[in-house]
LOVEXTOR-470787 format. One record per residue: x, y negated, z negated of N, C-alpha, C in turn. Coordinates in steps of 0.1 Angstrom, whole numbers, plus 5000, padded with zeros to 4 digits. Example, Ala and Ser with C-alpha at 12.3 -4.5 7.8 and 13.67 -1.06 7.14 Angstrom:
// LOVEXTOR-470787
PT    nx    ny    nz   cax   cay   caz    cx    cy    cz
PT  5132  5057  4922  5123  5045  4922  5132  5033  4922
PT  5128  5022  4929  5137  5011  4929  5129  5000  4921
This chain:
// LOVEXTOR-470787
PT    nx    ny    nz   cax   cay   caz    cx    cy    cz
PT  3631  4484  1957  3617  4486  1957  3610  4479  1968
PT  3611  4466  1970  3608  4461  1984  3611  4468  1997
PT  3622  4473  2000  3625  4486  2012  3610  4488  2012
PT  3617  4500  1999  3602  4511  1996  3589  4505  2003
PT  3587  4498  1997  3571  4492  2001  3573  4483  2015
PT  3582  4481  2019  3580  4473  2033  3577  4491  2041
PT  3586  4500  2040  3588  4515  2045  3574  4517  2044
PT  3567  4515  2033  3551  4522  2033  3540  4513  2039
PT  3546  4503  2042  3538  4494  2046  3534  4491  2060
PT  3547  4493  2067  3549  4499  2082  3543  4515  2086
PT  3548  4523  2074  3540  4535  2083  3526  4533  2083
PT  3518  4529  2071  3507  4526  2071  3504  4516  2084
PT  3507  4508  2088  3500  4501  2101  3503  4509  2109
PT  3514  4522  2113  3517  4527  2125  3506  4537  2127
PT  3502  4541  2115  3488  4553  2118  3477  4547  2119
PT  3478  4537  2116  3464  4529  2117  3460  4528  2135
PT  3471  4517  2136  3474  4516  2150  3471  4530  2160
PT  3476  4537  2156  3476  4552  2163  3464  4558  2164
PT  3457  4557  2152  3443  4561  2152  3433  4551  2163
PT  3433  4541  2160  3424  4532  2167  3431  4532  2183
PT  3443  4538  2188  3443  4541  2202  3440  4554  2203
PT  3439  4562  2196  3430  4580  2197  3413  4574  2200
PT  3410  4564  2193  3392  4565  2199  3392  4556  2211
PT  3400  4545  2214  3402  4541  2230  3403  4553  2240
PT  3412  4562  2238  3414  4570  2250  3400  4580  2251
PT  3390  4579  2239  3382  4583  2243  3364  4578  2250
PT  3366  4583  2264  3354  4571  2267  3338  4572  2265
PT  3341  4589  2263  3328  4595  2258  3323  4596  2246
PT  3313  4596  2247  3305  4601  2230  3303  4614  2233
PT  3309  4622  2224  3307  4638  2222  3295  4639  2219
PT  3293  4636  2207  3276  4645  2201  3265  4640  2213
PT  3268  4628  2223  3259  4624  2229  3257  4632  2245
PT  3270  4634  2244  3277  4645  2259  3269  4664  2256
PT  3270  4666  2242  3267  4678  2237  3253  4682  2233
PT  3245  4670  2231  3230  4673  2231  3224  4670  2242
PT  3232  4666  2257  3225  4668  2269  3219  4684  2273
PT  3229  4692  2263  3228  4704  2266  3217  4710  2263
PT  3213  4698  2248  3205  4713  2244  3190  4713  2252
PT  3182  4724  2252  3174  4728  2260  3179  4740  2273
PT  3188  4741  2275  3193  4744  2286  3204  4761  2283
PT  3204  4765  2292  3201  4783  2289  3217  4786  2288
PT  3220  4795  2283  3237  4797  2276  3244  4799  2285
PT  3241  4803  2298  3251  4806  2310  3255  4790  2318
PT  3244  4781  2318  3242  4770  2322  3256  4763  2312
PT  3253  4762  2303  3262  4753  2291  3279  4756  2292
PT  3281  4772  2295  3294  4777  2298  3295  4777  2313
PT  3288  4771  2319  3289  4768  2333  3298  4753  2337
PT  3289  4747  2324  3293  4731  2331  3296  4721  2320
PT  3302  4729  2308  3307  4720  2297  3321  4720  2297
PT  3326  4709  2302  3339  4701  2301  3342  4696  2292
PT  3355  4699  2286  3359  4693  2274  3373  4685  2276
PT  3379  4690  2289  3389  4680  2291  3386  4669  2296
PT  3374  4669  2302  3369  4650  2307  3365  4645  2297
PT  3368  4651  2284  3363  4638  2269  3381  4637  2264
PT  3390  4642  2268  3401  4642  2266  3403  4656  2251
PT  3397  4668  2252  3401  4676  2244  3408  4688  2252
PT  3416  4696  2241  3418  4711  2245  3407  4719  2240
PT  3403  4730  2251  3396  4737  2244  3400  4753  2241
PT  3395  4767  2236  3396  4773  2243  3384  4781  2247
PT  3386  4795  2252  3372  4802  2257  3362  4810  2245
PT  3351  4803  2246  3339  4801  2242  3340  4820  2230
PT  3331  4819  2218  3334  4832  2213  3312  4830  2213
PT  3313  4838  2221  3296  4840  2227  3288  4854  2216
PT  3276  4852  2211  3268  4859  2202  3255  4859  2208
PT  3242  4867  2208  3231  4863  2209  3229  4856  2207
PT  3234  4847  2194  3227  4834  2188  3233  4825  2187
PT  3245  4827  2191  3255  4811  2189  3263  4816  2204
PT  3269  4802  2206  3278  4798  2219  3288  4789  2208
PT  3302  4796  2203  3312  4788  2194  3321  4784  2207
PT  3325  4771  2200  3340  4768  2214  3349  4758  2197
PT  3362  4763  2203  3371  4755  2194  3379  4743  2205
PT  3377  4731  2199  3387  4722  2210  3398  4719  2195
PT  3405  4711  2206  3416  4702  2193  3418  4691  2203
PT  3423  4681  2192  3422  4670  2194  3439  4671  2194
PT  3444  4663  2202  3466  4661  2202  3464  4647  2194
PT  3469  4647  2187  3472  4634  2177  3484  4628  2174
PT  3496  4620  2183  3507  4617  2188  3511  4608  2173
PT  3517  4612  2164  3520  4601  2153  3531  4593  2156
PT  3537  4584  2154  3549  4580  2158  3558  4576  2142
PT  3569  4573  2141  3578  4574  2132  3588  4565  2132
PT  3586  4554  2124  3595  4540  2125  3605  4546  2120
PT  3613  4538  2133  3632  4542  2127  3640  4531  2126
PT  3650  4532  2122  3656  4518  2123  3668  4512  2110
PT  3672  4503  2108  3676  4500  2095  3665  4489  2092
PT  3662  4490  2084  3651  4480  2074  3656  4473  2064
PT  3667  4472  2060  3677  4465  2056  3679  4452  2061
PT  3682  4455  2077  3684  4445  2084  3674  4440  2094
PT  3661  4442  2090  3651  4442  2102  3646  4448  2113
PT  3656  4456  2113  3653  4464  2130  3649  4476  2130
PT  3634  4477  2129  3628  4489  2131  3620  4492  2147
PT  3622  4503  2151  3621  4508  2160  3607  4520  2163
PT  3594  4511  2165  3580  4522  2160  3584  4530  2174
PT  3579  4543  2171  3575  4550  2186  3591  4555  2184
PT  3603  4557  2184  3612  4563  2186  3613  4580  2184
PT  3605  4577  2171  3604  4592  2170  3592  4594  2163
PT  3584  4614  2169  3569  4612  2163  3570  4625  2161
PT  3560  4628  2158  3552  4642  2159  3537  4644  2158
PT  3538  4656  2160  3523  4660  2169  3513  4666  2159
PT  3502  4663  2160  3493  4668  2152  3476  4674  2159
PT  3473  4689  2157  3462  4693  2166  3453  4695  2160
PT  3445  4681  2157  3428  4687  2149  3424  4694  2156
PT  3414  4703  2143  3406  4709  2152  3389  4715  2148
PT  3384  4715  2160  3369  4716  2157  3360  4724  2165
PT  3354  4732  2155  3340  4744  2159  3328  4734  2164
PT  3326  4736  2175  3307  4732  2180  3303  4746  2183
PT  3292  4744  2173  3283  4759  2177  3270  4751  2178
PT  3266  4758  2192  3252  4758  2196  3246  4770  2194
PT  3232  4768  2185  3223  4774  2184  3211  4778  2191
PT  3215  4790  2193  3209  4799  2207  3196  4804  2200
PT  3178  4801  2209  3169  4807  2205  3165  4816  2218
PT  3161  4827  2223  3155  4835  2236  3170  4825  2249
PT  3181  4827  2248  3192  4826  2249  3191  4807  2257
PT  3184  4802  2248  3181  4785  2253  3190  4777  2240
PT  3198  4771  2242  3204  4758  2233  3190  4753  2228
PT  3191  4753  2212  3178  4747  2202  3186  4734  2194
PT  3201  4738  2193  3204  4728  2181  3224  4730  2185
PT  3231  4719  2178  3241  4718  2180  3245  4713  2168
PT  3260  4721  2160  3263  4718  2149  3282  4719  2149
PT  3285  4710  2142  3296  4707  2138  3308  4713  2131
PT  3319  4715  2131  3327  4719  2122  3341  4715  2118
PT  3347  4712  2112  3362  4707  2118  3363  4694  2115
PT  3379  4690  2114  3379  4678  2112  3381  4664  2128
PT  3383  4674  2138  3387  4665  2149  3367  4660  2160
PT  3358  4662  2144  3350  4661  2152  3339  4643  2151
């Protein structure tokens, strides 16, 4: 039973850990990056919104008279203690896997001008 819970005890600090270096690597504030936009006319916004300089994937924009949708994801590197725990020797980071949140921003297009900016998704 001790394993057990030393096992759960470790993965729980290892996503912890992991999460809190996902908001380091990011230097920007999105919502703050994303309402520079608004005011500003829909060719303008698919002109010059970057999403890999906030560290996302994105892809290409699904454009309406009234909305400008973009899906990014976020890569979310987990890592996976290995080791014998028996004997003490666990090994974080040997092995992981990949995880790609992901998130809708739709801007809300009036006379084809950014009016409002809204959320979707969990990587947001």
């Amino acid at each position: 039973m001790k394993k057990i819970m030393f096992c759960v005890g470790l993965c729980y600090l290892g996503l912890s850990l992991t999460a809190c270096q996902t908001e380091l690597n990011r230097p920007y504030d999105l919502n703050a990056y994303l309402h520079n936009f608004l005011g500003q006319p829909s060719q303008t916004i698919q002109d010059n919104l970057n999403f890999k300089k906030l560290g996302y994937q994105s892809k290409s924009p699904q454009i309406t008279e009234s909305q400008i949708i973009y899906t990014i994801y976020r890569p979310l590197n987990i890592p996976m203690p290995q080791g014998d725990v028996g004997l003490g020797k666990v090994q974080s980071g040997a092995s992981s896997y990949d995880i790609n949140f992901q998130c809708k921003i739709i801007f809300e297009l009036e006379q084809n001008i950014a009016k409002a900016v809204n959320y979707s998704g969990r990587a947001c």
